[in-house]
RODO-2510 file (C-alpha; in nm, 4 decimals, decimal comma):
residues 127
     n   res          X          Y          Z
     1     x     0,0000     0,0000     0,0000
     2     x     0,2915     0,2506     0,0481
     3     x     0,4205     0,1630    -0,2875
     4     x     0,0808     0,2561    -0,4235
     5     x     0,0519     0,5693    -0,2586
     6     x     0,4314     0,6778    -0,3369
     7     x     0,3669     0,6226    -0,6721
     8     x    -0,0016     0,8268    -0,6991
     9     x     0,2124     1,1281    -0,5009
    10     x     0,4473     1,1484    -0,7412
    11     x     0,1925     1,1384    -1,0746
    12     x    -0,0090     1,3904    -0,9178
    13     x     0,3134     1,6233    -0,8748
    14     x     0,4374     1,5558    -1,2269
    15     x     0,1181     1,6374    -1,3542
    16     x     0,0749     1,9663    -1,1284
    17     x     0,4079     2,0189    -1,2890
    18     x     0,2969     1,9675    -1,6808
    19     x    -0,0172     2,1202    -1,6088
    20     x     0,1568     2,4405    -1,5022
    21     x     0,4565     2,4874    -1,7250
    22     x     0,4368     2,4522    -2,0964
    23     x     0,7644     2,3176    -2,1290
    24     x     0,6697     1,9845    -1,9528
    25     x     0,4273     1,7763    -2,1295
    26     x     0,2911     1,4267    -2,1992
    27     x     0,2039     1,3386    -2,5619
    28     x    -0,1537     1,2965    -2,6782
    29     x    -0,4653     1,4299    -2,6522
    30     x    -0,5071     1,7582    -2,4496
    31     x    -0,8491     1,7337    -2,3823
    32     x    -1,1688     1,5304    -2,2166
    33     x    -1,1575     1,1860    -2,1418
    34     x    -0,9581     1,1061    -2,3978
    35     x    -0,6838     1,2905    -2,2522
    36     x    -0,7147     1,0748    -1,8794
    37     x    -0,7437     0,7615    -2,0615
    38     x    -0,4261     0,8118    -2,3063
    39     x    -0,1940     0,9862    -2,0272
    40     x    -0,2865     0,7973    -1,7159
    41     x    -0,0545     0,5400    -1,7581
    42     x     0,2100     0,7355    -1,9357
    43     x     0,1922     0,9578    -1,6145
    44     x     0,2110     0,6223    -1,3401
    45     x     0,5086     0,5567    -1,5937
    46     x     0,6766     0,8309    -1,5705
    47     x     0,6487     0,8605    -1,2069
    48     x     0,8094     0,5453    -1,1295
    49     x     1,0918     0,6766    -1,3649
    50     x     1,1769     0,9362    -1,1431
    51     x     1,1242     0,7817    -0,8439
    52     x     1,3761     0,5012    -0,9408
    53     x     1,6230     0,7522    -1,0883
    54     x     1,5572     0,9886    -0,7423
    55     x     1,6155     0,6443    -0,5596
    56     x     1,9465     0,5384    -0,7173
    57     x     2,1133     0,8832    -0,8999
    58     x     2,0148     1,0820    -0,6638
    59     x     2,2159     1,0142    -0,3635
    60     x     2,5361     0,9731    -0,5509
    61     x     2,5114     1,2776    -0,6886
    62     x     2,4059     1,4660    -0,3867
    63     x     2,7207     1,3115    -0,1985
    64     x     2,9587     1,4115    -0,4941
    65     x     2,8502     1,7822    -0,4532
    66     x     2,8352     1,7977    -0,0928
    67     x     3,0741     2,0984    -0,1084
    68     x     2,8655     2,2767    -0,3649
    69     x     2,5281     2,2058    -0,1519
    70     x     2,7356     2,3061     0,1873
    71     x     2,8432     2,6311    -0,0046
    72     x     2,4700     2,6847    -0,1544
    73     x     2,2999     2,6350     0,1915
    74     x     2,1273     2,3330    -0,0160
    75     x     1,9759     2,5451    -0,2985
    76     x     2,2297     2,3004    -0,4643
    77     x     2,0030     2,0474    -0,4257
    78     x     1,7418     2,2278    -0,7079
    79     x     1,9664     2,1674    -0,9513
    80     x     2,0503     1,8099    -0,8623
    81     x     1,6512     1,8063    -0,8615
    82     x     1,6399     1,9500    -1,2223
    83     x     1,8545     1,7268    -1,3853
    84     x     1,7042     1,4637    -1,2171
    85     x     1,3972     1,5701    -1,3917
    86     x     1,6069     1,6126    -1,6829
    87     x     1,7356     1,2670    -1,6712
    88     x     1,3851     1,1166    -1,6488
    89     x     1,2291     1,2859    -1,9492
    90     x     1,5524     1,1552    -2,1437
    91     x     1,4693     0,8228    -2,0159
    92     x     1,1347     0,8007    -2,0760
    93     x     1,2296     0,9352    -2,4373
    94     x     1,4084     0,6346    -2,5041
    95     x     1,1523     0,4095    -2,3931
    96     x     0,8806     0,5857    -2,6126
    97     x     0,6417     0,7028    -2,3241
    98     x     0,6110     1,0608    -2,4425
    99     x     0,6905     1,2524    -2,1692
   100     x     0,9279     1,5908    -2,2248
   101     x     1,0794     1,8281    -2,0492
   102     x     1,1965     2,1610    -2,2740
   103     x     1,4816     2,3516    -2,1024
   104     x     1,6704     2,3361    -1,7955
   105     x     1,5116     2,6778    -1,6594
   106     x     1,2066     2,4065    -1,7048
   107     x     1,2886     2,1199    -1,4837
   108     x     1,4212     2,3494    -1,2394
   109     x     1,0550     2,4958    -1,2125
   110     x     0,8984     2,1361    -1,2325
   111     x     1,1281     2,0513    -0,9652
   112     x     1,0194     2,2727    -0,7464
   113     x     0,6302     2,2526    -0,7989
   114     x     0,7156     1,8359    -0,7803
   115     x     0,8916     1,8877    -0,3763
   116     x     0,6345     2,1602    -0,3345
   117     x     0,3026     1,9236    -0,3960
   118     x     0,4456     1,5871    -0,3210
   119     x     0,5578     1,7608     0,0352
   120     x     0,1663     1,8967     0,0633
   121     x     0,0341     1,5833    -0,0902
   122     x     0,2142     1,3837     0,1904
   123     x     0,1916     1,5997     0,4874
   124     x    -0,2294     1,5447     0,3828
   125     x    -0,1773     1,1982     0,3841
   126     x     0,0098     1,1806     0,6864
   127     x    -0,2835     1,3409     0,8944
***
């Protein structure tokens, strides 16, 4: 069950994210029901993606810059988000899902809306 819900946090902050910035966006429809039924699973999809890549990437390159996040007071950490972002989008490129992020100025605003609603999403979830 806390797969489950890990997984619906994150696909309801990457699609906060696409819905907000142009530059992020699943392929397909962009309307109706034809839009939930085409992008639902792209979006689970896509979610795991990043959460895998956040899982494994993530701390390795948070422990090589360690100096830069010391210096940064952790804004570092934004950018590590970004590309992480980044890094997903590429991947899910290569597997044909049809998810893209356009720009690094981009993923560093999807990165923040994604900590910003998967914290709110869990701190409702919590209570």
């Amino acid at each position: 069950m806390r797969f489950v819900t890990w997984l619906v946090t994150n696909a309801i902050a990457l699609a906060v994210a696409a819905w907000l910035f142009e530059g992020i966006r699943f392929t397909g429809p962009s309307h109706g029901q034809a839009e939930i039924e085409e992008k639902l699973l792209p979006l689970l999809i896509v979610a795991l993606i990043l959460g895998v890549v956040s899982a494994i990437v993530k701390p390795m390159l948070t422990l090589l810059s360690l100096p830069l996040v010391i210096v940064t007071i952790g804004l570092f950490l934004l950018v590590i988000n970004a590309f992480m972002l980044q890094l997903t989008s590429w991947l899910a490129d290569k597997l044909d899902i049809g998810f893209h992020v356009n720009g690094f100025m981009t993923a560093v605003g999807g990165a923040i809306v994604i900590t910003i609603v998967t914290w709110g999403v869990n701190s409702v979830l919590d209570r």
